[in-house]
VEXPA-462668 format. One record per residue: residue number from 0; residue in one letter; z, x, y of N, C-alpha, C in turn. Coordinates in Angstrom, 3 decimals, padded with zeros to 6 digits. Example, Ala and Ser with C-alpha at 12.3 -4.5 7.8 and 13.67 -1.06 7.14 Angstrom:
<marpas>
(0,"a",(007.800,013.190,-005.690),(007.800,012.300,-004.500),(007.800,013.200,-003.300))
(1,"s",(007.080,012.850,-002.250),(007.140,013.670,-001.060),(007.870,012.900,000.030))
</marpas>
This chain:
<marpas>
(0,"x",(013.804,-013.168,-006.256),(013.864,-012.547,-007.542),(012.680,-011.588,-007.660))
(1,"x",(012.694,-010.381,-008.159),(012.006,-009.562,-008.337),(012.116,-009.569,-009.949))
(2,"x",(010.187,-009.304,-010.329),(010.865,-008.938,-011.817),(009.363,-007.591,-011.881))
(3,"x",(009.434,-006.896,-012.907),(008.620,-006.255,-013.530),(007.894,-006.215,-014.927))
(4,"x",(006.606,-006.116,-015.036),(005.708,-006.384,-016.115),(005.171,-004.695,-016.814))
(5,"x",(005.627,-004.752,-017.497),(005.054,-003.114,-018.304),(003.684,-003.621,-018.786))
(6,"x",(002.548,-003.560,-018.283),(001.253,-003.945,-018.922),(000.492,-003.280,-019.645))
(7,"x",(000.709,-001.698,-019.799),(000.722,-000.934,-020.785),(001.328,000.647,-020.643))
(8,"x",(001.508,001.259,-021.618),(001.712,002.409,-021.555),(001.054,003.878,-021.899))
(9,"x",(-000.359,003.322,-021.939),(-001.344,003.936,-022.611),(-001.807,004.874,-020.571))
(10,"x",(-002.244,006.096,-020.753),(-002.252,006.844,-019.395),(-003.632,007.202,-019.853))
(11,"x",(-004.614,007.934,-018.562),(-005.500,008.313,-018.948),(-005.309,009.978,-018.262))
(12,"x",(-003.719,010.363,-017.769),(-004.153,012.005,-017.760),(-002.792,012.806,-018.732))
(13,"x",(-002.191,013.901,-018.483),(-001.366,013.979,-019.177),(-000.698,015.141,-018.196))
(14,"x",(000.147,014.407,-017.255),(000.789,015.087,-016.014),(002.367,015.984,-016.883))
(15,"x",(002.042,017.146,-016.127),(003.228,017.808,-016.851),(004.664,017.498,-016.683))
(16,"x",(004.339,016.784,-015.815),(006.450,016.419,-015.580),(006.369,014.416,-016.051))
(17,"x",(005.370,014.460,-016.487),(005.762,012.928,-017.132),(007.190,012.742,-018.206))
(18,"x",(007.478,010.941,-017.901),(008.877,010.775,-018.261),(008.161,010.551,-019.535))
(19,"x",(006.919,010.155,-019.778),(006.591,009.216,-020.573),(006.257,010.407,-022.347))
(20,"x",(006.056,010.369,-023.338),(006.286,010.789,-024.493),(004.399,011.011,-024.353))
(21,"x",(003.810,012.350,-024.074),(002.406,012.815,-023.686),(002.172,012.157,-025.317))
(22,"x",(002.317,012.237,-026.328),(001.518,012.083,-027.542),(001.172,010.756,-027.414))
(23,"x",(001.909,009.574,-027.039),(001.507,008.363,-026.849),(000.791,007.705,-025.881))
(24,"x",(-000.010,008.373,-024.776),(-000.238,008.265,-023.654),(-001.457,007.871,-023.987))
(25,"x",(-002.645,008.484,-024.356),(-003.922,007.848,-024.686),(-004.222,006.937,-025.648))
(26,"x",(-003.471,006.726,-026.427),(-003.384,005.117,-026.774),(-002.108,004.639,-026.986))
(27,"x",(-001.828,004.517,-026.035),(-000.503,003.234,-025.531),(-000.785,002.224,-025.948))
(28,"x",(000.737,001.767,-026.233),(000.391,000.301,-026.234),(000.316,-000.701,-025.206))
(29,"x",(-000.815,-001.811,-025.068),(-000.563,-003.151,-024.333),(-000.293,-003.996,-024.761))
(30,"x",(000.151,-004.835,-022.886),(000.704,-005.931,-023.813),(000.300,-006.671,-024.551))
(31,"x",(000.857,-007.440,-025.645),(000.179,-008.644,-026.379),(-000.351,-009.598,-025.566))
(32,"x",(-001.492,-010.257,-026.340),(-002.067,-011.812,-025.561),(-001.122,-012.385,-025.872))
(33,"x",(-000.160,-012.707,-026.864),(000.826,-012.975,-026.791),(002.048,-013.487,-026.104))
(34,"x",(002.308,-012.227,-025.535),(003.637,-011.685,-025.192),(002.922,-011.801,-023.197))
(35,"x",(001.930,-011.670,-023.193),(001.162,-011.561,-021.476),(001.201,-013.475,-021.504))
(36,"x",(000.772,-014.393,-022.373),(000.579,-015.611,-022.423),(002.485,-016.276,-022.114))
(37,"x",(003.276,-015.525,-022.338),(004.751,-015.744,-022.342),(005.478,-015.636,-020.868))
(38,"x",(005.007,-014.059,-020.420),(005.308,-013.337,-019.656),(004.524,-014.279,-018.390))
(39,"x",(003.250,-014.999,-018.378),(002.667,-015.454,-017.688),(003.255,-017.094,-017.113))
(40,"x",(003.679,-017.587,-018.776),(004.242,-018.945,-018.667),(006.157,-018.972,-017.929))
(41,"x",(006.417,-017.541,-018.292),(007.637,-017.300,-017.944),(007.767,-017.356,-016.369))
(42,"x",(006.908,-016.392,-015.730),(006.456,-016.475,-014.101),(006.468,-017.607,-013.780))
(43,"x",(005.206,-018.449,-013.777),(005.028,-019.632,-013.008),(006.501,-020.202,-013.486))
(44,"x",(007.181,-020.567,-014.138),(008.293,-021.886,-014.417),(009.357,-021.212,-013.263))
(45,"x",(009.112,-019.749,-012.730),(009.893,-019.487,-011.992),(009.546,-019.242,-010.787))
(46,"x",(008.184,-019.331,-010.791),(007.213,-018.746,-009.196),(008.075,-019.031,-007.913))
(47,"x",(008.484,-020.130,-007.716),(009.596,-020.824,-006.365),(010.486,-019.160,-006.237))
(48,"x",(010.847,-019.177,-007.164),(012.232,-018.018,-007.126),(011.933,-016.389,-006.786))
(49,"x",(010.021,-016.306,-006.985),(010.201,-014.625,-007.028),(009.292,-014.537,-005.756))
(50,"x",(009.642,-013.052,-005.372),(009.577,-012.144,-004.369),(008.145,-011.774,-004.269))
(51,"x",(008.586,-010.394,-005.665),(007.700,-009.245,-005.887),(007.330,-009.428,-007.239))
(52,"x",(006.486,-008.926,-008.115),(006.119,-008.534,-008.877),(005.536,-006.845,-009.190))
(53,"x",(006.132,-006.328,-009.959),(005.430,-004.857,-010.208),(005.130,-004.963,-011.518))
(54,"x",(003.400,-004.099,-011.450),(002.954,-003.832,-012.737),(002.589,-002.618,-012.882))
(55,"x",(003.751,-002.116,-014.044),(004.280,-000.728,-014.031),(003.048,-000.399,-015.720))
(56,"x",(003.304,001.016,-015.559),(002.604,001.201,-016.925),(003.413,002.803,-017.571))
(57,"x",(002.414,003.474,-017.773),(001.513,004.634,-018.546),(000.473,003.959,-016.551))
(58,"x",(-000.510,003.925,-017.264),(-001.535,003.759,-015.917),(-002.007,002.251,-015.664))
(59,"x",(-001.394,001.605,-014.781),(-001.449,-000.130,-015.437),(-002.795,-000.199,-015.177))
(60,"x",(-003.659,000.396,-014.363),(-005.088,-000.303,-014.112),(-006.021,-000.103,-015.184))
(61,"x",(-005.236,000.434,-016.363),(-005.768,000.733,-017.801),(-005.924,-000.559,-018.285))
(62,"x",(-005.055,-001.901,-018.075),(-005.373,-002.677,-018.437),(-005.363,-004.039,-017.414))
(63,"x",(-006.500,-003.751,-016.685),(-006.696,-004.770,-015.475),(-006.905,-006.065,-016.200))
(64,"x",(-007.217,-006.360,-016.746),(-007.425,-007.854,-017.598),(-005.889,-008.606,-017.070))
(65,"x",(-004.904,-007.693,-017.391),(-003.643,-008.209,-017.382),(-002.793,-008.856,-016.196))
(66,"x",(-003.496,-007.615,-015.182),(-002.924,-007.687,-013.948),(-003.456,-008.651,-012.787))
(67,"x",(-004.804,-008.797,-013.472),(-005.813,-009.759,-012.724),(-005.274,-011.121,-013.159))
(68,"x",(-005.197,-011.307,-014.657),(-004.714,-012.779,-015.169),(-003.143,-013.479,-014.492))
(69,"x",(-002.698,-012.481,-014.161),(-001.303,-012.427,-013.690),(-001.038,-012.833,-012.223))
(70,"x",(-001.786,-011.983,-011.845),(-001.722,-012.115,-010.232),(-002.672,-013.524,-009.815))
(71,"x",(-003.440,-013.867,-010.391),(-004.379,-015.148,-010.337),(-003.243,-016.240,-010.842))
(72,"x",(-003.016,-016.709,-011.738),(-001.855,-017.199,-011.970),(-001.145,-017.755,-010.637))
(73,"x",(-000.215,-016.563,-010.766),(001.321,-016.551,-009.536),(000.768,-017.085,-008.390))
(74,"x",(-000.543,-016.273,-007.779),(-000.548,-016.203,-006.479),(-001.141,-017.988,-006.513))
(75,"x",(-001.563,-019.114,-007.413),(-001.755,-019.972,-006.957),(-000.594,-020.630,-007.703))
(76,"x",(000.680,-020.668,-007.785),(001.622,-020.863,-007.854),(002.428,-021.123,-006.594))
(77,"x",(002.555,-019.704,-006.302),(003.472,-019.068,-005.084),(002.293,-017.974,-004.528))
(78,"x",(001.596,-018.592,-003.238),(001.027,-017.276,-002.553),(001.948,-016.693,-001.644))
(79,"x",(003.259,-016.515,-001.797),(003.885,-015.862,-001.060),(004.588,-014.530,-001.572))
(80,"x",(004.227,-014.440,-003.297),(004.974,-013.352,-004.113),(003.954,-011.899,-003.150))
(81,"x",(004.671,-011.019,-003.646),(003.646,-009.267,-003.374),(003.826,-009.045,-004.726))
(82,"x",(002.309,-008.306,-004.840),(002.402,-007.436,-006.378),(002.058,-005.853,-005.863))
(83,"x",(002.949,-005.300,-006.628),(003.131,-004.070,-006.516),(002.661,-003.075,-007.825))
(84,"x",(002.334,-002.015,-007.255),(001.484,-000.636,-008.464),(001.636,000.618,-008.086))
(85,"x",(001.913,001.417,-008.591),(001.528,002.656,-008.348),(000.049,003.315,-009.379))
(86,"x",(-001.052,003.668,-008.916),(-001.856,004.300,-009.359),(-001.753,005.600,-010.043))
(87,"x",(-002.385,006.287,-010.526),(-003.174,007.625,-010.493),(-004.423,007.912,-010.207))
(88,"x",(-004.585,006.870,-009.463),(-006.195,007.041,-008.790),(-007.091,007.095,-009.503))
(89,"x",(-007.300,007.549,-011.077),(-008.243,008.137,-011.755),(-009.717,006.392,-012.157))
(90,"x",(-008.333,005.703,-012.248),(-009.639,004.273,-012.993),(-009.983,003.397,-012.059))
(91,"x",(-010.195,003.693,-011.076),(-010.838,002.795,-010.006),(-011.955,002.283,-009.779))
(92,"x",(-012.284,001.726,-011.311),(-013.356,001.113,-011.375),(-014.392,-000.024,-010.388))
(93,"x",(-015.628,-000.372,-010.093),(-016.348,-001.428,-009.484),(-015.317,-002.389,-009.153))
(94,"x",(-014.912,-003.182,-010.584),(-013.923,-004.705,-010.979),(-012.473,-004.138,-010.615))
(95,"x",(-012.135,-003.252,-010.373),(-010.869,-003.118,-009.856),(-011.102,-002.886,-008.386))
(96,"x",(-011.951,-002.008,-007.737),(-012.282,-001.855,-006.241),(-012.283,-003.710,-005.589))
(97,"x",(-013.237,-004.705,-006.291),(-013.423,-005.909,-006.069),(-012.104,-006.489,-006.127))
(98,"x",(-011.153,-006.605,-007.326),(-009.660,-007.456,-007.151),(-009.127,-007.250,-006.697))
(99,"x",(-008.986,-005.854,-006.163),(-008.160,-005.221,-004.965),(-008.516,-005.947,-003.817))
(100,"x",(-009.899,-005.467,-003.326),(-010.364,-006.517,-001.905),(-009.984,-007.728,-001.791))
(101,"x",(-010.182,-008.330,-002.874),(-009.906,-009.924,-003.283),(-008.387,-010.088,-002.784))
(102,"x",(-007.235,-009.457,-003.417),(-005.809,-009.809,-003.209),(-005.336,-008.585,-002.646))
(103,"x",(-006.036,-008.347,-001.730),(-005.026,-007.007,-000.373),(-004.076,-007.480,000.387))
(104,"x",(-004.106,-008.491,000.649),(-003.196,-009.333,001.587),(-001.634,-009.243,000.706))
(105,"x",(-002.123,-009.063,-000.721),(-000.658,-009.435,-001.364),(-000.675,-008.339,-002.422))
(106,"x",(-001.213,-007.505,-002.216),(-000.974,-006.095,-002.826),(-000.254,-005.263,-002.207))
(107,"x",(000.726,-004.609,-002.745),(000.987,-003.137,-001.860),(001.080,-001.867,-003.396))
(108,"x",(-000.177,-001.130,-002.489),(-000.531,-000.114,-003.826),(-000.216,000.969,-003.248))
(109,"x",(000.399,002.251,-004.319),(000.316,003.362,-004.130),(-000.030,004.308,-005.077))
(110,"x",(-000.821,005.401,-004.320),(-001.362,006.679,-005.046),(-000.346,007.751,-005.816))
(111,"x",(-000.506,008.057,-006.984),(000.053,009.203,-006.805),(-000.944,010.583,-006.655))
(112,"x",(-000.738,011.527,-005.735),(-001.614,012.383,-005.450),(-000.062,013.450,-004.873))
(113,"x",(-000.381,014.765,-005.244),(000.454,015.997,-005.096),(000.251,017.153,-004.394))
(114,"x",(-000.183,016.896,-003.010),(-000.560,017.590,-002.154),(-002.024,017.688,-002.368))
(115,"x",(-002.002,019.295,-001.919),(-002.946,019.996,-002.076),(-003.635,020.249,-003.477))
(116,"x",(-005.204,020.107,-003.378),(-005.612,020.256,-004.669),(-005.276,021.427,-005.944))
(117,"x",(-004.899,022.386,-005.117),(-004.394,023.304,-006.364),(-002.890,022.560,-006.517))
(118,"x",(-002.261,022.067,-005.691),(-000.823,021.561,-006.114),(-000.978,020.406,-007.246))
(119,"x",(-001.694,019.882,-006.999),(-002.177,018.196,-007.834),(-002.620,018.727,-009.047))
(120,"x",(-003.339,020.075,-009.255),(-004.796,019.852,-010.446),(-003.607,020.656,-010.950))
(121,"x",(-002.386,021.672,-010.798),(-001.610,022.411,-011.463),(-000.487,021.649,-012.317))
(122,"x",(-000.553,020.027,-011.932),(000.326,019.229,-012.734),(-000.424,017.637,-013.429))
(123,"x",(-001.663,017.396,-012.117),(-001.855,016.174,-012.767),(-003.175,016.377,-013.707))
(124,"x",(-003.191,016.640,-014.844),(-004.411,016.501,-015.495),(-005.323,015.764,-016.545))
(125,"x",(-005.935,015.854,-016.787),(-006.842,014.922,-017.780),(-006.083,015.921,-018.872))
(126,"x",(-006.112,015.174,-020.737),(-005.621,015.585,-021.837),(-006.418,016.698,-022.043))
(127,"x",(-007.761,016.760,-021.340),(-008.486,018.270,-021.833),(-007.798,019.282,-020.938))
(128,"x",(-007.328,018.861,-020.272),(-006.585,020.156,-019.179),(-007.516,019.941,-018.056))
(129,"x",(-008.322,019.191,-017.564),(-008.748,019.157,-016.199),(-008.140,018.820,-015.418))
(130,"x",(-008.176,019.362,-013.640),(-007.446,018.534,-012.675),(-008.368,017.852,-012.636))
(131,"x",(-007.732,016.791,-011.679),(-007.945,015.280,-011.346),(-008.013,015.215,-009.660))
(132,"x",(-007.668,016.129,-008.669),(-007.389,015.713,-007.766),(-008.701,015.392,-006.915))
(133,"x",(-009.910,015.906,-007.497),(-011.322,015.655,-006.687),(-011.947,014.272,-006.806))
(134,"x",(-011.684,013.272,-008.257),(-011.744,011.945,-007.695),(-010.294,011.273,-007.692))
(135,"x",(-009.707,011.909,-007.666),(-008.105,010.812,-006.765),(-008.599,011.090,-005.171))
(136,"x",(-008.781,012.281,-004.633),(-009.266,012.123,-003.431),(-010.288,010.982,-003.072))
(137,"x",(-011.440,011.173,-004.105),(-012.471,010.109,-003.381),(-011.835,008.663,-003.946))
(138,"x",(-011.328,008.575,-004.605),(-011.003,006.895,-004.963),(-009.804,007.007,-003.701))
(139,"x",(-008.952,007.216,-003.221),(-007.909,007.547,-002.034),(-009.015,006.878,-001.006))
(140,"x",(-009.951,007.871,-000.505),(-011.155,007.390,000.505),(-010.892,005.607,000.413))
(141,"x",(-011.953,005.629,-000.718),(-011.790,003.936,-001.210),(-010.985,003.034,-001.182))
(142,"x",(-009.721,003.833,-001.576),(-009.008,002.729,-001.351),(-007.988,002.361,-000.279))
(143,"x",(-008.481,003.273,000.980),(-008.349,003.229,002.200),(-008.940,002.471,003.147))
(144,"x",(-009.999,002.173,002.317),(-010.792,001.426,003.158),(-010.176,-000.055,003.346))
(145,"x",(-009.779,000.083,001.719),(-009.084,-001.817,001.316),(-007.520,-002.008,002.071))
(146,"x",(-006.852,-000.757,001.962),(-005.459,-000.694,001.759),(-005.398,000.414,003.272))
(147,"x",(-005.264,-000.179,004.757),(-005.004,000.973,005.360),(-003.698,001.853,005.487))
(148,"x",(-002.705,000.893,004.924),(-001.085,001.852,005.029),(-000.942,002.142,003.645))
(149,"x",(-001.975,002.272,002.713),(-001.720,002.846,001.356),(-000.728,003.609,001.737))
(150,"x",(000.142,003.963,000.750),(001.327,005.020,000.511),(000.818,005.738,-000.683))
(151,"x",(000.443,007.294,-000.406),(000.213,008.133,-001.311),(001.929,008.560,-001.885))
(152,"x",(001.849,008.990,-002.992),(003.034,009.294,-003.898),(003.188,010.939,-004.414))
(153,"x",(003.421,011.951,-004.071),(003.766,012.861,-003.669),(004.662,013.438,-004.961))
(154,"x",(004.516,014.206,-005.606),(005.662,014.710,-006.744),(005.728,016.040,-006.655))
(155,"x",(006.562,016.668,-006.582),(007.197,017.991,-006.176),(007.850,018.490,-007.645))
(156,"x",(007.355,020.091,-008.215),(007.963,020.523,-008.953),(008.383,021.995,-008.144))
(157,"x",(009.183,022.225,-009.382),(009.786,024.006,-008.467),(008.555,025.168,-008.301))
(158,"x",(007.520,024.262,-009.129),(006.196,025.725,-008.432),(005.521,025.207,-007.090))
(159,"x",(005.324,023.732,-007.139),(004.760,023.260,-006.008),(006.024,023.194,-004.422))
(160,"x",(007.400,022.995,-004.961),(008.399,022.730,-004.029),(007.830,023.148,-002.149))
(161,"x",(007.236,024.362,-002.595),(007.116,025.612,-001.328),(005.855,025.488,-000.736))
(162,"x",(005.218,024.719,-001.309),(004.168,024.631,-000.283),(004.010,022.706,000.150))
(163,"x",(005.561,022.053,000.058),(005.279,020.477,000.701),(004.743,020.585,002.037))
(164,"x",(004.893,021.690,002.827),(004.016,021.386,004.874),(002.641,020.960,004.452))
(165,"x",(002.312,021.711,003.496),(000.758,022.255,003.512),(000.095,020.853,002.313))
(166,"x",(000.857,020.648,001.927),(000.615,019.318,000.564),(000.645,018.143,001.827))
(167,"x",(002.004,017.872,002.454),(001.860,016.599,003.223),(000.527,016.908,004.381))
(168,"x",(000.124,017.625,004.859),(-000.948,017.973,005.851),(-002.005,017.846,005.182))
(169,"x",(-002.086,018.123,003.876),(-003.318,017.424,003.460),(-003.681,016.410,003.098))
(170,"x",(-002.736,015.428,002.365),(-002.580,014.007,002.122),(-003.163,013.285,003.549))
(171,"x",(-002.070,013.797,004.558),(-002.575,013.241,005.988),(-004.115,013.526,006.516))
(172,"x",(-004.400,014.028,006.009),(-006.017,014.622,006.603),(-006.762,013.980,005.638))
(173,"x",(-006.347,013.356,004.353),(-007.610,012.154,003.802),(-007.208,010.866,004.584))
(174,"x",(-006.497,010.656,005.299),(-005.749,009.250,005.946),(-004.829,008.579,005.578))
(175,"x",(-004.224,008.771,004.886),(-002.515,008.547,004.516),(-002.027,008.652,005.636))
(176,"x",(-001.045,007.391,005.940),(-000.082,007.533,007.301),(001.887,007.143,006.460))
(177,"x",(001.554,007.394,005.366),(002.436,006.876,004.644),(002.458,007.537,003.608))
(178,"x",(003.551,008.541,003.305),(004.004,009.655,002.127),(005.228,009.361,001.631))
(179,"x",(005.090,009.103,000.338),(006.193,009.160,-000.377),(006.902,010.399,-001.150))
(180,"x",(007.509,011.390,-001.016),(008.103,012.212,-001.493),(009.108,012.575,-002.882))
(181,"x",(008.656,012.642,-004.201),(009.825,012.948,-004.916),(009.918,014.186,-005.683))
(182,"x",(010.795,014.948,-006.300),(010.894,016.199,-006.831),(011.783,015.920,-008.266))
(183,"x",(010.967,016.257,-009.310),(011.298,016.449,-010.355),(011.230,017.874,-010.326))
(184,"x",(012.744,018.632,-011.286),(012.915,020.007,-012.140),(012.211,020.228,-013.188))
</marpas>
């Protein structure tokens, strides 16, 4: 059984081809102690049964409290589940670099990063309009160190479409051996 946890929806950049509603992005909501105390009791009564776990967001490492309580939990439940994420590289804090190290064995994380830095900083940005791609690169470094088949995450629009050789050649040249490819219109 696979299930998924929305742990918040609150983002910390404001990427132009997001699915997500940009006005709600910097303060998203998380989950309830509540509703995480439910979601938590709900897991274990089923731990025997699950796979995977993904903790999806806005930017889930926005609210590591959640993902840490969660994965601590399960994994002494069932250390056989994987928890799964996709990043934006941007909050890769000390305490997140550390829980990562801690549960690599049963993490599988991925970046999203968009080639080349003018390809990345032309879509992924902070709400002031900054690119982002100069520390997604260095947190990438980092979290290469923890994660060696990290899978960077790759998003293609019709301005970036034309230069994917030159986007995947650079992903590969921070050490990515593993590209994920998708294209939004």
């Amino acid at each position: 059984m696979n299930y998924a946890v929305w742990v918040t929806s609150a983002c910390n950049l404001s990427c132009t081809y997001c699915y997500e509603n940009s006005s709600n992005q910097k303060n998203g909501e998380t989950i309830s102690g509540q509703m995480l105390e439910d979601v938590r009791n709900h897991l274990l009564h089923n731990s025997h049964n699950i796979k995977n776990i993904l903790f999806h967001g806005g930017e889930p490492f926005l609210n590591l409290d959640a993902i840490q309580r969660l994965t601590e939990a399960v994994n002494q439940a069932n250390p056989n589940v994987v928890f799964n994420m996709t990043t934006n590289g941007v909050s890769m804090t000390t305490e997140a670099l550390a829980f990562l190290t801690e549960y690599k064995d049963i993490i599988r994380l991925s970046v999203s990063i968009d080639g080349t830095k003018d390809m990345h900083d032309l879509n992924r940005k902070t709400s002031s309009g900054t690119g982002t791609y100069d520390i997604v690169a260095t947190n990438s470094k980092k979290l290469l160190k923890i994660f060696p088949d990290l899978r960077a995450r790759m998003t293609l629009t019709p301005t970036t479409v034309y230069s994917l050789a030159s986007g995947i050649r650079n992903i590969a040249s921070l050490g990515f051996n593993k590209i994920a490819v998708s294209y939004t219109p």
